[in-house]
N, CA, C and O of each residue as an XYZ file, in Angstrom:
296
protein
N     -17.137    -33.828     11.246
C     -16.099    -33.145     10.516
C     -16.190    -31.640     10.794
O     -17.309    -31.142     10.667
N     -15.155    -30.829     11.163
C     -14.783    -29.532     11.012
C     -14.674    -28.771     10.286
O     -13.944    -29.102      9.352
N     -15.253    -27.381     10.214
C     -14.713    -26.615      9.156
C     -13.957    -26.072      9.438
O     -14.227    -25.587     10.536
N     -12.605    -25.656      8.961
C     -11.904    -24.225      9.193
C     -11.668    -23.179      8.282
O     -11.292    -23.111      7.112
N     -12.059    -22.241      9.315
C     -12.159    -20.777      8.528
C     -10.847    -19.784      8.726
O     -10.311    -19.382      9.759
N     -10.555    -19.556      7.395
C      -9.432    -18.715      6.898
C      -9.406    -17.027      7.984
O     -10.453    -16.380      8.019
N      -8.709    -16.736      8.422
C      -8.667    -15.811      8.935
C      -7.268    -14.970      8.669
O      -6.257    -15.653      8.832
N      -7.079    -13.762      8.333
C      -6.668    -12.979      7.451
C      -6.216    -11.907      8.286
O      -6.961    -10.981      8.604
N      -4.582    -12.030      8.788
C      -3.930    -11.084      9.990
C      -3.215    -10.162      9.542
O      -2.396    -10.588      8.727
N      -3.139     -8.530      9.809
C      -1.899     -8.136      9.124
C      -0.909     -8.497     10.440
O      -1.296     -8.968     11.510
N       0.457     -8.154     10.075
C       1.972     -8.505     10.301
C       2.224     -6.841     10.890
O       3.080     -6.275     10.210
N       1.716     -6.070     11.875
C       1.987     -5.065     12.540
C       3.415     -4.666     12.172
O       4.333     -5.435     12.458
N       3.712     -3.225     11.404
C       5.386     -2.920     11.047
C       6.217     -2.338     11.780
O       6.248     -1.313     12.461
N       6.947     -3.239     11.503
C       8.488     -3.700     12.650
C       9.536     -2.584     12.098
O       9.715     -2.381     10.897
N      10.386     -1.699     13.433
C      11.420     -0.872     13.270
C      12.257     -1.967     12.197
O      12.009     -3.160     12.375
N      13.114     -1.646     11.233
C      13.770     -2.173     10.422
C      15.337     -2.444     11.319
O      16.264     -3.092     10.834
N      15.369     -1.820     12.651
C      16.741     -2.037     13.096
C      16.429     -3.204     14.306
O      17.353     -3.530     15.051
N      15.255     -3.733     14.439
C      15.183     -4.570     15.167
C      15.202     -6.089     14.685
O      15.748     -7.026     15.268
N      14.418     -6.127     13.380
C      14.405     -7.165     12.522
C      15.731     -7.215     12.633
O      16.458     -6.222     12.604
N      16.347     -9.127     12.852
C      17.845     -8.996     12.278
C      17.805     -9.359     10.541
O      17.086    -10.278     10.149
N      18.394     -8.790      9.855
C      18.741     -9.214      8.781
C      20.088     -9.420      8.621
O      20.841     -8.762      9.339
N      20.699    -10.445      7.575
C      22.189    -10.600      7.365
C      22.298    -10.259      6.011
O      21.553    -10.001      5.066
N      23.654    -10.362      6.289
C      24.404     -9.728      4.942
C      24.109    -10.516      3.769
O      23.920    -11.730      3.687
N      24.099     -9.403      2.649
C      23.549    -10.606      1.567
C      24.944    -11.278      0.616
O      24.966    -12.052     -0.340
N      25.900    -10.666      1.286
C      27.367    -11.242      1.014
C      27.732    -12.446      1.652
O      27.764    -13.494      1.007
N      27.967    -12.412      2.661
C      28.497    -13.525      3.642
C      27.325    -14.169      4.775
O      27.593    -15.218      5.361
N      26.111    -13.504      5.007
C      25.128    -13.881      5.905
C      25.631    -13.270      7.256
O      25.152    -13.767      8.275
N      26.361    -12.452      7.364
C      26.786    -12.284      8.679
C      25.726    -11.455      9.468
O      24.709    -11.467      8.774
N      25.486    -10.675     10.711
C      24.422     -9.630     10.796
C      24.469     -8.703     10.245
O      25.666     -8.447     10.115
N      23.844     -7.905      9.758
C      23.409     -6.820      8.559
C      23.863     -5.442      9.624
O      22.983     -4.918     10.307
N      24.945     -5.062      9.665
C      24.991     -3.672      9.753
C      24.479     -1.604      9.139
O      24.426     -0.451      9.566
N      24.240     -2.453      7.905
C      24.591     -1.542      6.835
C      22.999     -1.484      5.492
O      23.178     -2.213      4.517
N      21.955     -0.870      5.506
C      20.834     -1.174      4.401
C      21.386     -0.240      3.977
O      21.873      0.703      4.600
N      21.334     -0.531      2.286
C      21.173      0.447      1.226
C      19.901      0.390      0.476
O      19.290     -0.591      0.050
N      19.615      1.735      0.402
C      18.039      1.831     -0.127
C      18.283      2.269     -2.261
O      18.669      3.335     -2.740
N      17.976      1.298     -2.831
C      18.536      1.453     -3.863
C      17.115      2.516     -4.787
O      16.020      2.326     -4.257
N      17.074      3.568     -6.072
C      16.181      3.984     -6.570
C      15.023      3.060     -7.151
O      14.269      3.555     -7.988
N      14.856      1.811     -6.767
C      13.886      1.233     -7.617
C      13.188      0.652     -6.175
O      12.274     -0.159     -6.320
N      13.551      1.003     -4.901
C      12.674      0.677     -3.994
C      13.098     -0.670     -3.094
O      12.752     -0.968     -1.951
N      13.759     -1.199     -3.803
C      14.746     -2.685     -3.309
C      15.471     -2.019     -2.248
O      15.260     -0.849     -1.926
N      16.450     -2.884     -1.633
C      17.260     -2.542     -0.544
C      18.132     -3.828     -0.590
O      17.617     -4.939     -0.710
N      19.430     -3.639     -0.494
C      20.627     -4.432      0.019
C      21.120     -4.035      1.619
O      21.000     -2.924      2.136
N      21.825     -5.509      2.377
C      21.783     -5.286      3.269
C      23.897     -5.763      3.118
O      24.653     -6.170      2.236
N      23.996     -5.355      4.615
C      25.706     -5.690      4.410
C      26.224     -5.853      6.189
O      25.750     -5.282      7.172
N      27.179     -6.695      6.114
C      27.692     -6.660      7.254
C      28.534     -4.948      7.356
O      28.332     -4.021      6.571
N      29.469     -4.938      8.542
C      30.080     -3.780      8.380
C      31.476     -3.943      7.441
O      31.968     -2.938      6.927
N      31.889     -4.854      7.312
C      33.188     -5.541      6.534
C      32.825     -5.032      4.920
O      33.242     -4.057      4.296
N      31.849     -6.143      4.522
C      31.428     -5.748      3.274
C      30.972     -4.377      3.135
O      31.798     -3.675      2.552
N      30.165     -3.922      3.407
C      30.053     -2.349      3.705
C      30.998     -1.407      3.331
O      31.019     -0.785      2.269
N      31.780     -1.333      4.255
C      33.373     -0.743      4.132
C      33.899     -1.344      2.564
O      34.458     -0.514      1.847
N      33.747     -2.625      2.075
C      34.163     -2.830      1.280
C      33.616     -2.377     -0.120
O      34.456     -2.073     -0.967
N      32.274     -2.304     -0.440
C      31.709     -2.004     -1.583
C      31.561     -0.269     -1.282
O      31.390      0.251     -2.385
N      31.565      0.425     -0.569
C      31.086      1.280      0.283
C      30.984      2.327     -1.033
O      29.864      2.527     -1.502
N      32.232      3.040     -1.668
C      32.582      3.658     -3.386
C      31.319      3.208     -4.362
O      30.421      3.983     -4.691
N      31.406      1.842     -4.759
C      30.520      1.409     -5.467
C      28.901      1.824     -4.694
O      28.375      2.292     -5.704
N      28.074      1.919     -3.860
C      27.059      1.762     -3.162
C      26.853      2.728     -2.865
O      25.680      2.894     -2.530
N      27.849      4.065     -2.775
C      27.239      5.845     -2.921
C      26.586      6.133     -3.748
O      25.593      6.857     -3.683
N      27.196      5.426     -4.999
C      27.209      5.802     -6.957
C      25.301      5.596     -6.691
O      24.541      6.485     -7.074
N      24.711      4.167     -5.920
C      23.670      3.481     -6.707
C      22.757      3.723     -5.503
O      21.611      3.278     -5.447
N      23.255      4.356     -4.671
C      22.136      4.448     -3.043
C      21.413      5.434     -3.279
O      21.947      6.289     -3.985
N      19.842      5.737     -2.768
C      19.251      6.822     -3.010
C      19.181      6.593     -1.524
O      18.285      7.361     -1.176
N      19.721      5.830     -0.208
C      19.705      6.173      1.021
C      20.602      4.901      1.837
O      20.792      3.775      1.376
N      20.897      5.219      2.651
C      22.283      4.403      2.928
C      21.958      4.284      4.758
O      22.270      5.272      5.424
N      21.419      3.222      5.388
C      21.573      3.705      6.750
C      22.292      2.775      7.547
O      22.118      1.607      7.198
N      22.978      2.931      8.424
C      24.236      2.496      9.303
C      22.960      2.124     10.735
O      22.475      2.909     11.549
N      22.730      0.561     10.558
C      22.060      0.584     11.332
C      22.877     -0.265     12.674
O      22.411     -1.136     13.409
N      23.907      0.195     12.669
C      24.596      0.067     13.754
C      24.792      1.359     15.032
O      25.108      1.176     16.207
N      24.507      2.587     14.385
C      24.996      3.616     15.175
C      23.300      4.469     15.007
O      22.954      5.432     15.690
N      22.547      3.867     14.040
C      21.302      4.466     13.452
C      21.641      6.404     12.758
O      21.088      7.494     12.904
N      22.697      5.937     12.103
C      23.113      7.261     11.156
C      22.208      6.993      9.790
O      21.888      5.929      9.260
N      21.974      8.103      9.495
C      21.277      7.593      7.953
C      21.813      8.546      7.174
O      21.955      9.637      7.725
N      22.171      8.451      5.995
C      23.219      9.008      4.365
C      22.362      9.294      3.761
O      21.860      8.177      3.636
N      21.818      9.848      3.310
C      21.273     10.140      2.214
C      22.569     10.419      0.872
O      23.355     11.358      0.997
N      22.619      9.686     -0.088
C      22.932      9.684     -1.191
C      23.161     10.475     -1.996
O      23.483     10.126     -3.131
């Protein structure tokens, strides 16, 4: 019988514009992170984006367009 031993890797950190993430609206690809004040983040296609865009100035403490890699600050 074998033992196996637990071995304990970190996850080396990844540019955030390479990770794909999707929209948390429709799942589409994530154009758009909003960095909200409590440290969370929402992500958005460019559709939705454009669409909440008013609402998501009000609540962003950072906003980045990771399509063109522009970043808003809020």
């Amino acid at each position: 019988m074998s033992q196996m031993t637990q071995t304990l890797t970190s996850t080396p950190p990844t540019d955030d514009l390479v990770v794909p993430f999707h929209c948390d609206r429709c799942g589409a690809l994530a154009k758009v992170r909003v960095v909200l004040a409590s440290g969370s983040d929402l992500v958005f296609c460019g559709h939705h984006a454009r669409e909440y865009e008013s609402k998501l100035r009000d609540i962003a403490v950072d906003i980045i367009d990771t399509d063109g890699e522009q970043r808003v600050t809020a």
